[in-house]
N, C-alpha and C positions, 0 to 999 in steps of 0.2 A: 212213213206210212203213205201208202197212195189210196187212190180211188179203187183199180184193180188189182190182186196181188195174186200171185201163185207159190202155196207152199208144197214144195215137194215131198213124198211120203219118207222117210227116214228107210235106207236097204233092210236091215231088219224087216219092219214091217211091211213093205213089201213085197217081201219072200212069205211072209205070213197068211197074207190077203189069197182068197180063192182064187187060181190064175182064170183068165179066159181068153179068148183070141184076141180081145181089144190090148193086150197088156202089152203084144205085140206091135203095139202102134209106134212107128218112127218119132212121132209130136214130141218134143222133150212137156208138152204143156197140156198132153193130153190127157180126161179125168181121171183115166188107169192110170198116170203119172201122180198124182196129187191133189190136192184140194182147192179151187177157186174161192178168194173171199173179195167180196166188194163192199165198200165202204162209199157209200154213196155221199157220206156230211163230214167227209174228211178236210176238205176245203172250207167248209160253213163256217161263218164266224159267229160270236153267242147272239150277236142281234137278230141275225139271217135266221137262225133256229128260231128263233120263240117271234118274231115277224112271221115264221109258219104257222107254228102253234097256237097262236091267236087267230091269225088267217081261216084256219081248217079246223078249227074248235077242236085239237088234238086235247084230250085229258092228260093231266101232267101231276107232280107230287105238289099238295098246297102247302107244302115247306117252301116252295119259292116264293109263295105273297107274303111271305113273313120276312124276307132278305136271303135267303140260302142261296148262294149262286152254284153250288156243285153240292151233292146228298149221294151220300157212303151210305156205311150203317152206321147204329147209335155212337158207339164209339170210337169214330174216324170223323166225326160230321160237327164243325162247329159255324156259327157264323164270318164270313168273309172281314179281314182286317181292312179298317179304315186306315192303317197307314197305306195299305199298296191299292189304295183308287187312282186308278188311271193308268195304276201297271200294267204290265202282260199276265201277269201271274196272280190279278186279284179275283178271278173267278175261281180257282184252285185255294186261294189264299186261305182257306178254313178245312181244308182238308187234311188231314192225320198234322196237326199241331202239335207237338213232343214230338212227333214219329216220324224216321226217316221214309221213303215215298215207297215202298219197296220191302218193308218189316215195321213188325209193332215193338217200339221198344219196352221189350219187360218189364223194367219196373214202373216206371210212369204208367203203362199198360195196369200193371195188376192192380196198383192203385185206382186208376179209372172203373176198374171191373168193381172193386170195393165198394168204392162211392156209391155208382151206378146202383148194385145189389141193396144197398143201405134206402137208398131213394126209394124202390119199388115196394119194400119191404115195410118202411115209414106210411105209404100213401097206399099199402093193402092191395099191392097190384103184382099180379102174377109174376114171378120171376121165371122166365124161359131160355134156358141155352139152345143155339141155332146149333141145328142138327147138317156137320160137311158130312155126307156122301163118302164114304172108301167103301164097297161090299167085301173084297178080297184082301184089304188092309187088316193086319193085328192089331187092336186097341188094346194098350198096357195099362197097366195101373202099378201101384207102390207094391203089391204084392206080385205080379208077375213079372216086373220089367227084368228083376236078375237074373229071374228063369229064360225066360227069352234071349238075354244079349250073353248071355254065360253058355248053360245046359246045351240050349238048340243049337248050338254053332259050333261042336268039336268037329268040322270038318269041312272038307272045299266052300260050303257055302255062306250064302253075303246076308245082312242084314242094315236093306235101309231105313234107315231112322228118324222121324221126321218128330220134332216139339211145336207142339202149338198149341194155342188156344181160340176156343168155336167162337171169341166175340172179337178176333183183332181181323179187319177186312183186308189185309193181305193174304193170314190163312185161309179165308175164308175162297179169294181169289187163286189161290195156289190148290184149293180141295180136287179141282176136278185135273190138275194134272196128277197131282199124287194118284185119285181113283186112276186114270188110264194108266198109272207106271204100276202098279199093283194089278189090273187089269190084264196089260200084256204081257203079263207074265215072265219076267226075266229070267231065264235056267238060273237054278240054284242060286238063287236073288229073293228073300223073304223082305216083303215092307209091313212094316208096321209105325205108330206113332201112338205118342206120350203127349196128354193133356196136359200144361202147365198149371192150370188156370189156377186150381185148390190142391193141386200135389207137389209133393221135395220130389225134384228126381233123386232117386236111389244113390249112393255112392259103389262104387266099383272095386273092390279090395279095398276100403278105406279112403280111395282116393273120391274125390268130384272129378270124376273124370270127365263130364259132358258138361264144357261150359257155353251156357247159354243165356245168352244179352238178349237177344232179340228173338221174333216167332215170324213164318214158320223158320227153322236150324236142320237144318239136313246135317243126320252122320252116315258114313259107311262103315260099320262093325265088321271083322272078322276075326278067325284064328287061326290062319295059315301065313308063313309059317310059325306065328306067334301072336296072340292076341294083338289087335290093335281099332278106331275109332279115328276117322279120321273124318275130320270138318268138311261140307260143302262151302264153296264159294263164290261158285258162279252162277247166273242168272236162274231165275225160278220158271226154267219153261223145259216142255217133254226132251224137247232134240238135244239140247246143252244137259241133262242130267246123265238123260241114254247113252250118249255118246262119253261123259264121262265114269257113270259104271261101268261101260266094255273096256274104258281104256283101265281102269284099275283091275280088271279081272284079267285081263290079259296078261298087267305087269306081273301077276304075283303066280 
Protein backbone atom coordinates (compact mmCIF):
# COMPACT_ATOMS: atom_id res chain seq x y z
CA UNK A 1 0.00 0.00 0.00
CA UNK A 2 1.42 3.54 -0.61
CA UNK A 3 0.51 6.96 0.21
CA UNK A 4 -0.53 7.59 -3.66
CA UNK A 5 -1.95 4.87 -5.87
CA UNK A 6 -3.26 4.68 -9.25
CA UNK A 7 -5.82 1.89 -10.18
CA UNK A 8 -6.41 1.36 -13.77
CA UNK A 9 -9.95 1.05 -15.03
CA UNK A 10 -10.27 -2.90 -16.06
CA UNK A 11 -10.73 -2.88 -20.73
CA UNK A 12 -14.04 -3.94 -20.30
CA UNK A 13 -15.16 -1.04 -18.40
CA UNK A 14 -13.58 1.28 -20.21
CA UNK A 15 -15.19 0.55 -23.42
CA UNK A 16 -18.19 0.91 -21.36
CA UNK A 17 -17.64 4.40 -19.83
CA UNK A 18 -19.02 7.55 -22.16
CA UNK A 19 -15.97 8.27 -24.35
CA UNK A 20 -14.74 11.91 -24.63
CA UNK A 21 -11.95 13.66 -26.07
CA UNK A 22 -9.82 13.42 -22.72
CA UNK A 23 -9.97 9.49 -23.25
CA UNK A 24 -7.67 10.29 -25.91
CA UNK A 25 -5.18 11.49 -23.51
CA UNK A 26 -1.33 10.04 -24.07
CA UNK A 27 -0.97 9.98 -19.83
CA UNK A 28 -0.95 6.23 -19.03
CA UNK A 29 -2.17 8.13 -15.42
CA UNK A 30 -4.57 10.25 -16.68
CA UNK A 31 -8.28 10.37 -14.87
CA UNK A 32 -9.88 8.99 -18.18
CA UNK A 33 -7.24 6.16 -17.37
CA UNK A 34 -8.48 5.29 -13.82
CA UNK A 35 -9.04 6.12 -10.51
CA UNK A 36 -6.44 8.04 -8.02
CA UNK A 37 -6.61 6.83 -4.33
CA UNK A 38 -4.68 8.52 -1.56
CA UNK A 39 -4.11 7.24 1.59
CA UNK A 40 -2.70 9.74 3.57
CA UNK A 41 -2.16 7.49 7.41
CA UNK A 42 -0.68 4.83 5.45
CA UNK A 43 2.69 5.36 7.03
CA UNK A 44 0.98 6.50 10.61
CA UNK A 45 1.78 4.37 13.39
CA UNK A 46 -1.33 3.67 16.09
CA UNK A 47 0.38 6.30 18.44
CA UNK A 48 0.75 8.94 15.69
CA UNK A 49 -3.12 8.35 14.97
CA UNK A 50 -4.69 8.87 18.28
CA UNK A 51 -1.67 11.70 19.35
CA UNK A 52 -3.95 13.38 16.45
CA UNK A 53 -7.10 12.53 17.75
CA UNK A 54 -6.64 13.87 21.01
CA UNK A 55 -4.61 16.73 19.61
CA UNK A 56 -7.72 17.89 17.27
CA UNK A 57 -10.65 16.52 19.55
CA UNK A 58 -11.42 14.27 16.49
CA UNK A 59 -14.65 12.08 17.85
CA UNK A 60 -13.84 8.44 17.71
CA UNK A 61 -15.83 4.93 18.90
CA UNK A 62 -15.82 4.98 22.97
CA UNK A 63 -15.16 1.18 22.60
CA UNK A 64 -11.62 2.30 22.73
CA UNK A 65 -11.76 3.57 26.46
CA UNK A 66 -12.77 0.28 27.25
CA UNK A 67 -9.46 -1.43 25.57
CA UNK A 68 -10.63 -2.13 21.86
CA UNK A 69 -7.60 -1.46 19.85
CA UNK A 70 -9.17 -2.38 16.27
CA UNK A 71 -13.61 -2.34 16.07
CA UNK A 72 -15.30 -4.45 13.08
CA UNK A 73 -18.76 -5.35 13.62
CA UNK A 74 -20.41 -7.16 16.61
CA UNK A 75 -19.23 -10.38 15.53
CA UNK A 76 -15.56 -9.94 14.12
CA UNK A 77 -14.71 -7.46 17.39
CA UNK A 78 -13.26 -8.99 20.48
CA UNK A 79 -10.87 -7.46 23.03
CA UNK A 80 -7.08 -7.43 22.10
CA UNK A 81 -4.91 -10.62 23.52
CA UNK A 82 -2.63 -10.07 26.46
CA UNK A 83 -0.46 -12.69 25.10
CA UNK A 84 0.70 -10.59 21.82
CA UNK A 85 1.44 -7.05 24.08
CA UNK A 86 4.36 -5.63 22.56
CA UNK A 87 3.82 -7.59 19.29
CA UNK A 88 3.17 -6.29 15.83
CA UNK A 89 0.06 -7.94 15.58
CA UNK A 90 -1.56 -6.99 19.10
CA UNK A 91 -3.69 -4.18 17.74
CA UNK A 92 -5.36 -6.62 15.15
CA UNK A 93 -5.07 -9.20 17.88
CA UNK A 94 -9.07 -9.28 18.60
CA UNK A 95 -10.09 -9.31 15.36
CA UNK A 96 -12.15 -12.24 13.63
CA UNK A 97 -10.81 -14.68 16.44
CA UNK A 98 -11.93 -18.42 15.09
CA UNK A 99 -11.88 -16.77 11.65
CA UNK A 100 -9.42 -16.70 8.99
CA UNK A 101 -8.62 -12.73 7.97
CA UNK A 102 -10.33 -12.86 4.72
CA UNK A 103 -13.85 -15.37 5.41
CA UNK A 104 -16.03 -16.02 8.35
CA UNK A 105 -15.66 -19.52 9.11
CA UNK A 106 -19.27 -21.24 9.13
CA UNK A 107 -19.64 -23.05 11.87
CA UNK A 108 -17.86 -21.10 14.73
CA UNK A 109 -19.83 -18.22 12.63
CA UNK A 110 -23.29 -19.77 13.04
CA UNK A 111 -22.68 -20.45 16.45
CA UNK A 112 -21.64 -16.93 17.15
CA UNK A 113 -24.86 -15.67 15.35
CA UNK A 114 -26.80 -18.26 17.84
CA UNK A 115 -25.45 -17.05 20.99
CA UNK A 116 -25.47 -13.46 19.83
CA UNK A 117 -29.48 -13.81 18.82
CA UNK A 118 -30.14 -15.73 22.30
CA UNK A 119 -28.46 -12.59 24.13
CA UNK A 120 -30.72 -9.94 22.44
CA UNK A 121 -33.64 -11.95 22.81
CA UNK A 122 -32.83 -12.68 26.94
CA UNK A 123 -32.26 -8.76 27.49
CA UNK A 124 -35.68 -7.68 25.15
CA UNK A 125 -33.54 -6.06 22.68
CA UNK A 126 -34.11 -5.73 19.13
CA UNK A 127 -32.65 -8.24 16.98
CA UNK A 128 -31.69 -6.52 13.47
CA UNK A 129 -29.98 -8.15 10.52
CA UNK A 130 -27.60 -5.58 8.60
CA UNK A 131 -29.06 -4.99 5.46
CA UNK A 132 -25.67 -5.57 2.16
CA UNK A 133 -26.65 -3.63 -0.74
CA UNK A 134 -26.96 -5.89 -4.19
CA UNK A 135 -29.97 -3.82 -6.27
CA UNK A 136 -29.49 -6.09 -9.38
CA UNK A 137 -28.51 -9.26 -7.42
CA UNK A 138 -31.07 -12.44 -7.21
CA UNK A 139 -31.77 -13.23 -3.38
CA UNK A 140 -32.63 -17.03 -3.16
CA UNK A 141 -34.25 -18.76 -0.65
CA UNK A 142 -34.85 -22.71 0.10
CA UNK A 143 -37.77 -22.47 -2.16
CA UNK A 144 -36.23 -20.80 -5.17
CA UNK A 145 -32.61 -21.71 -5.18
CA UNK A 146 -33.48 -25.10 -7.60
CA UNK A 147 -35.43 -22.92 -9.72
CA UNK A 148 -32.72 -20.46 -10.33
CA UNK A 149 -29.42 -22.91 -10.51
CA UNK A 150 -31.46 -25.69 -12.54
CA UNK A 151 -34.76 -24.13 -14.65
CA UNK A 152 -32.95 -20.51 -15.58
CA UNK A 153 -29.87 -21.96 -16.97
CA UNK A 154 -30.71 -24.38 -20.03
CA UNK A 155 -28.56 -22.41 -21.99
CA UNK A 156 -25.10 -20.35 -22.86
CA UNK A 157 -25.60 -18.40 -19.71
CA UNK A 158 -23.59 -18.11 -16.20
CA UNK A 159 -24.71 -17.99 -12.89
CA UNK A 160 -22.74 -16.25 -10.20
CA UNK A 161 -23.33 -17.53 -6.84
CA UNK A 162 -22.31 -16.02 -3.96
CA UNK A 163 -23.26 -17.77 0.15
CA UNK A 164 -23.19 -15.46 2.88
CA UNK A 165 -24.29 -14.19 5.72
CA UNK A 166 -25.40 -10.28 6.62
CA UNK A 167 -23.48 -10.43 10.21
CA UNK A 168 -20.01 -12.14 9.12
CA UNK A 169 -17.76 -8.63 8.37
CA UNK A 170 -15.97 -10.14 5.50
CA UNK A 171 -19.37 -10.49 3.64
CA UNK A 172 -20.21 -7.55 4.74
CA UNK A 173 -16.80 -5.99 3.14
CA UNK A 174 -17.12 -7.96 -0.09
CA UNK A 175 -21.19 -6.50 -0.62
CA UNK A 176 -20.24 -3.59 -2.49
CA UNK A 177 -17.96 -5.53 -4.93
CA UNK A 178 -20.52 -8.15 -5.48
CA UNK A 179 -23.32 -4.86 -5.88
CA UNK A 180 -20.72 -3.51 -8.77
CA UNK A 181 -20.24 -7.19 -10.61
CA UNK A 182 -24.16 -7.42 -10.72
CA UNK A 183 -24.16 -3.83 -11.46
CA UNK A 184 -22.04 -4.05 -14.52
CA UNK A 185 -23.78 -6.26 -15.92
CA UNK A 186 -21.87 -9.10 -17.41
CA UNK A 187 -23.39 -10.61 -20.98
CA UNK A 188 -25.24 -13.58 -20.21
CA UNK A 189 -23.83 -13.64 -16.50
CA UNK A 190 -26.94 -13.66 -13.84
CA UNK A 191 -25.52 -12.99 -9.88
CA UNK A 192 -27.47 -13.86 -7.35
CA UNK A 193 -26.81 -15.11 -3.57
CA UNK A 194 -27.94 -17.46 -0.87
CA UNK A 195 -28.16 -16.40 2.78
CA UNK A 196 -26.56 -19.04 4.92
CA UNK A 197 -27.47 -17.71 8.15
CA UNK A 198 -31.02 -19.70 9.12
CA UNK A 199 -31.18 -21.76 5.66
CA UNK A 200 -29.84 -25.72 4.37
CA UNK A 201 -28.68 -24.87 1.12
CA UNK A 202 -30.81 -27.07 -1.11
CA UNK A 203 -29.19 -30.41 -2.51
CA UNK A 204 -28.74 -30.68 -6.20
CA UNK A 205 -30.08 -34.12 -7.63
CA UNK A 206 -29.59 -35.60 -4.15
CA UNK A 207 -26.11 -34.51 -4.04
CA UNK A 208 -24.61 -31.53 -1.52
CA UNK A 209 -23.29 -30.15 -4.29
CA UNK A 210 -22.23 -26.69 -2.93
CA UNK A 211 -19.78 -27.28 -0.25
CA UNK A 212 -19.38 -24.46 1.88
CA UNK A 213 -16.87 -23.95 4.90
CA UNK A 214 -16.64 -20.50 4.99
CA UNK A 215 -18.68 -16.98 3.84
CA UNK A 216 -18.70 -15.17 1.46
CA UNK A 217 -18.16 -18.77 -1.39
CA UNK A 218 -18.30 -17.74 -4.89
CA UNK A 219 -19.66 -20.57 -7.47
CA UNK A 220 -19.80 -20.20 -11.11
CA UNK A 221 -23.03 -22.52 -12.36
CA UNK A 222 -23.59 -23.42 -15.70
CA UNK A 223 -25.09 -26.02 -18.30
CA UNK A 224 -22.95 -25.96 -21.40
CA UNK A 225 -22.00 -28.35 -22.30
CA UNK A 226 -23.24 -30.23 -19.27
CA UNK A 227 -24.14 -29.04 -15.97
CA UNK A 228 -21.48 -28.08 -13.69
CA UNK A 229 -20.63 -25.50 -10.22
CA UNK A 230 -17.42 -24.66 -9.94
CA UNK A 231 -15.71 -23.05 -6.73
CA UNK A 232 -14.05 -19.60 -6.58
CA UNK A 233 -10.52 -19.19 -5.24
CA UNK A 234 -9.10 -16.33 -5.59
CA UNK A 235 -8.98 -13.11 -4.07
CA UNK A 236 -12.34 -11.21 -3.10
CA UNK A 237 -11.85 -8.07 -5.32
CA UNK A 238 -13.78 -6.70 -8.90
CA UNK A 239 -10.60 -7.19 -11.42
CA UNK A 240 -9.47 -10.85 -10.15
CA UNK A 241 -13.38 -12.12 -10.35
CA UNK A 242 -14.00 -10.18 -13.73
CA UNK A 243 -11.14 -11.31 -15.24
CA UNK A 244 -11.72 -14.73 -13.98
CA UNK A 245 -15.54 -15.00 -15.37
CA UNK A 246 -14.12 -13.98 -19.07
CA UNK A 247 -11.54 -16.39 -18.65
CA UNK A 248 -14.19 -19.38 -17.87
CA UNK A 249 -16.58 -17.98 -20.50
CA UNK A 250 -14.30 -17.91 -23.14
CA UNK A 251 -13.00 -21.53 -22.26
CA UNK A 252 -16.33 -23.18 -22.63
Amino acid sequence: LDVLEFDSFPPDEDNRRVRSQEDDNDNPFHSSKGRWKLNPLVYWSYDQVWNYIKANEVPYNLLYDLGFTSIGDEMTTTLPKKSHVGDAIYERSGRFVDLNRTECGLHSHLQKIKALKKHHEEAGEEWTVPELTCEKCIDLNEDTFLETVDNNLRDDSLLLLEFYSPFCGSCQEFAPVLNRLADYQIPNTVVARFDITEQNIPKYINQELFQVESTPTLYLVGHSPSFYAEMYSGKHEFDAILQWLTKKRNSR
